[in-house]
N, C-alpha and C positions, 0 to 999 in steps of 0.2 A: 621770337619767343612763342608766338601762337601759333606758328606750323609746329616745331616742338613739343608744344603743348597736345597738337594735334595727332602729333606722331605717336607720341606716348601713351596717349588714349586710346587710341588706335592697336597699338603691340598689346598692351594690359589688356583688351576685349579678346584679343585671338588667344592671349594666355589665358585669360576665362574661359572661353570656348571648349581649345584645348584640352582643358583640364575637366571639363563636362563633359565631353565627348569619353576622356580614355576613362573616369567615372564609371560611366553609362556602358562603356563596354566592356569591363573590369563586372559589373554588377550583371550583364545580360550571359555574360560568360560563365559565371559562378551558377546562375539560372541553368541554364544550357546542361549545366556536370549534374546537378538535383536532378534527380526524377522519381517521380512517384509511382510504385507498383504494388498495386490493391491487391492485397493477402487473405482480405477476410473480412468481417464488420462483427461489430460488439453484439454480442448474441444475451449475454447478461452481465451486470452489473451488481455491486454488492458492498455495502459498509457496516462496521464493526464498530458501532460507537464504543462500548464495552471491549477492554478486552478480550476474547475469547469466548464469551457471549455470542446468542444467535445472532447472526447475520441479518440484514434489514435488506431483501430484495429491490433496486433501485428502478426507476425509467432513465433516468437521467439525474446527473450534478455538476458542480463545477467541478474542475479540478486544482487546486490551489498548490502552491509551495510544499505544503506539506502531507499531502492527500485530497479525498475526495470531503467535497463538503455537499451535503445537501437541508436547507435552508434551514437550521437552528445545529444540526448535528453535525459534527466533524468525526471522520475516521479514529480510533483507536483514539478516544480524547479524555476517557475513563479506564481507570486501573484498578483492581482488585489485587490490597496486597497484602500481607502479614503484619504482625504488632512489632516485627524486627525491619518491617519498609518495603523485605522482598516480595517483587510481584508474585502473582497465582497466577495458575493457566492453567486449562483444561487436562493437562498432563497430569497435574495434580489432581485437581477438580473437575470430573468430567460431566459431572451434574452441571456446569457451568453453560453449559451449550443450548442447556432449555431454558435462559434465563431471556426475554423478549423485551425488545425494549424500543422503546415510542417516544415521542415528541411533540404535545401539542400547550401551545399558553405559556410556554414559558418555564414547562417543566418537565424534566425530564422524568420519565415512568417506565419502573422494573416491574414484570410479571413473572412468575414461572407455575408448576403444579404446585397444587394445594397451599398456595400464599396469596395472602391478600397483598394489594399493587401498593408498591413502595414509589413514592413521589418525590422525584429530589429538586430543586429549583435549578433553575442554572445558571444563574448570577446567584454563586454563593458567600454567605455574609463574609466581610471582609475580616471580620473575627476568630473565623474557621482557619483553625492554624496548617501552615504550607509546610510538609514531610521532603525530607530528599528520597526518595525512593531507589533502587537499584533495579533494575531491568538489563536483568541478561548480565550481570553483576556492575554496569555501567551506571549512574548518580543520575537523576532526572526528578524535578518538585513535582509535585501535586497538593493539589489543597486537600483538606480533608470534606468528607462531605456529610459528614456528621454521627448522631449514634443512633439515630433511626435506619439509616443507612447499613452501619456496620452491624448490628443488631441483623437486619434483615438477611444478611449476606450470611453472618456466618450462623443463623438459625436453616435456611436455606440447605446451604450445603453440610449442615451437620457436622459442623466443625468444633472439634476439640478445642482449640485455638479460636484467640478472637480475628476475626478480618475484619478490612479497612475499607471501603471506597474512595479512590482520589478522583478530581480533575484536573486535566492540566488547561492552565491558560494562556494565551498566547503570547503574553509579557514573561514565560518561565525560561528558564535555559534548559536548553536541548539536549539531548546528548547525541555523540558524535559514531553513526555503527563504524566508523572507522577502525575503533577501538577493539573491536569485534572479527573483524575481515578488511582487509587491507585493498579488498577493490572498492574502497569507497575512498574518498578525498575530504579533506579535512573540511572542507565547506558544507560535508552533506551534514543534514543536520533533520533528527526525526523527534518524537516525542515516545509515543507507547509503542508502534508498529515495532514487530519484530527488529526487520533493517531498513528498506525501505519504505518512504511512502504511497508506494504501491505493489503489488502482484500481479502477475500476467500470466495469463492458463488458458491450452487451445482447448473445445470440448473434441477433438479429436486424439488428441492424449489423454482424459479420461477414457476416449470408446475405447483407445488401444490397452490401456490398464486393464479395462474390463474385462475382455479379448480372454485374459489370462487368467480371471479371476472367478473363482464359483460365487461368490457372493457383491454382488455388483455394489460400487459405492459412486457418488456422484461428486462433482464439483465441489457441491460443500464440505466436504473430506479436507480439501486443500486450503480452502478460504481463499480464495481467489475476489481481488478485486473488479477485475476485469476478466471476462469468457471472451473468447474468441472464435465466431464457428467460419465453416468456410473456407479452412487449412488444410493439410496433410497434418499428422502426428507427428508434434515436437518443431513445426516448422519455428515456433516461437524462440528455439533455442538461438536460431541463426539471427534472428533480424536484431542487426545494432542498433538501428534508429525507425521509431514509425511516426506517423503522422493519422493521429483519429480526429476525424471530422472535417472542419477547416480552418482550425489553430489548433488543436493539443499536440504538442510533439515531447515524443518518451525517448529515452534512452535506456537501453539495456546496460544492467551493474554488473549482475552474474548472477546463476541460476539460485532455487531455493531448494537448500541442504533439508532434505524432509525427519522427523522426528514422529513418536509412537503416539503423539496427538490426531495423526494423520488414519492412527485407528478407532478414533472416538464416533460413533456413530449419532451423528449429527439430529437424529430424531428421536433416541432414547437416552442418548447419553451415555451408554455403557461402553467401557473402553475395551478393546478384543486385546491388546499389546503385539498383536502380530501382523495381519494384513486389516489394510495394502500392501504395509511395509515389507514384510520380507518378499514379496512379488517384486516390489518396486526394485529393491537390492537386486536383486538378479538380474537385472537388465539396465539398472538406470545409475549402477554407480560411476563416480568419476575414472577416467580412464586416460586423462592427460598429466600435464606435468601437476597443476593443481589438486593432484590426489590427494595430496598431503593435508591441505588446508581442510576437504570435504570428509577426509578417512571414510568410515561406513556409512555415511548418510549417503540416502538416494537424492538425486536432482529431480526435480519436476516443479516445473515453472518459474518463471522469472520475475526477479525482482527487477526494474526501472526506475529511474527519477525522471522529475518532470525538467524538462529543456524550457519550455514553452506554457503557458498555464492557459489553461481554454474548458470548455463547457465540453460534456459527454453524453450519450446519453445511447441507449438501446436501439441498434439499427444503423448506427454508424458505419461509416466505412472504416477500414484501416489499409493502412498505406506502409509499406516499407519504403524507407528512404533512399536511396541508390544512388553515392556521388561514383 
């Protein structure tokens, strides 16, 4: 019985081994098919606590499940909406674009011309009653964030109609851009952003736009999350999968259908309703089977989700994935 015993122990060590071994090679193999080829590196960075609001130039932030977060502010985490729930966007409101907005103590602070800074908390009282709001005609809460707020906003923008400020928090339910475009999956799940929780724009598809253009517009045009220098023009169209730094890894959803907010000039506010856009149209509309889905919107730049959630930050490398 104890040579038995021997044996047995013995076979069970080689079938562990075994099984380590084809493991290890199964994992070195999969390694082997990866390979990483650097495209470019994050040239600039950018968050929209606000929707549609100025942009907050970044160095660096994390990047989370649901966008970029940099320490108290989260991506698109405020809505500007109507007394019927539906959101505002610079399309509407182009005066929206000069509205600046900051973060220190624990409060969040709107600026724009000729108003005095509106200060909103950001643990808002649990009293402040929670709206369903519709974005892009899809249901999404937000709190309210009160009548100092709404007062401000829509004295601001000279609004007929009263406006709202919400926030959302992170205990709310999502809505799904599936509902929206069917290259997303029922799991993706965003809050205010357009579709995704992120955008991606090389600054070599701007030069090329400009190329075309008598009156130059910049990155901020787009609202691009992420700039990308260091490319060819539109190389971003191609890459399915990158790796920025040494953990955030993105995945490409499908590109971003552009809209006559894209003519809002990001320094005055004043909307042209014509370029970029009609440039962009002449050269950037869809021309595959997915026509259908973009009609006359132009593409430029890609939305992604996050594979991988990791820290970013200006200088970064990027990596195209290549199994």
């Amino acid at each position: 019985m104890e040579v038995l015993s021997k044996h047995r122990a013995l076979l069970l060590g080689l079938a562990g081994l075994g099984a380590t071994v084809a493991v290890t090679w199964l994992y070195l193999s999969s390694r082997k098919k990866r390979q990483l080829q650097r495209v470019g590196e994050v040239s600039q960075l950018f968050m929209y606590p606000v929707k549609s609001c100025k942009g907050i130039p970044l160095q660096e932030a994390e990047c989370r499940e649901y966008g970029l977060k940099n320490g108290q502010l989260s991506d698109r985490h405020w809505l500007v909406v109507k007394e019927d729930k539906v959101h505002v966007t610079a399309t509407q409101e182009p005066r929206m674009v000069l509205i600046t907005v900051t973060c220190e103590n624990g409060r969040l602070t709107l600026s724009a011309p000729g108003m005095d800074n509106l200060d909103v908390p950001l643990r808002l009282p649990r009293s402040n009653a929670i709206f369903t709001c519709k974005v892009f005609g899809n249901e999404v809460q937000g709190r309210d964030c009160g009548e100092d707020a709404s007062r401000w906003i829509t004295s601001f923008l000279k609004s007929v109609q009263k406006y709202r400020l919400v926030q959302f928090e992170d205990n709310m339910r999502r809505r799904n851009p599936k509902n929206e475009y069917p290259k997303y999956d029922e799991d993706d799940q965003v809050a205010y952003p357009y579709l995704s929780p992120l955008l991606l724009l090389s600054e070599a598809s701007v030069v090329d736009l400009n190329s075309k253009l008598e009156k130059k517009v910049s990155a901020r045009n787009f609202r691009p999350n992420i700039v990308v220098s260091g490319c060819s023009a539109f190389d971003e169209d191609s890459w399915k999968e990158v790796q920025i730094g040494s953990r955030l890894i993105l995945r490409r959803v499908m590109p971003c259908p552009r809209c006559i907010q894209t003519t809002v000039d990001p320094d005055t506010g004043i909307i042209d309703m014509k370029e970029p856009l009609n440039t962009l149209r002449s050269y950037r509309l869809c021309e595959t089977a997915d026509k259908e889905v973009y009609k006359s919107s132009p593409l430029f730049g890609q939305f992604v989700k996050i594979v991988k959630k990791g820290p970013i930050k200006v200088g970064d490398p990027v990596y195209e994935i290549i199994y």
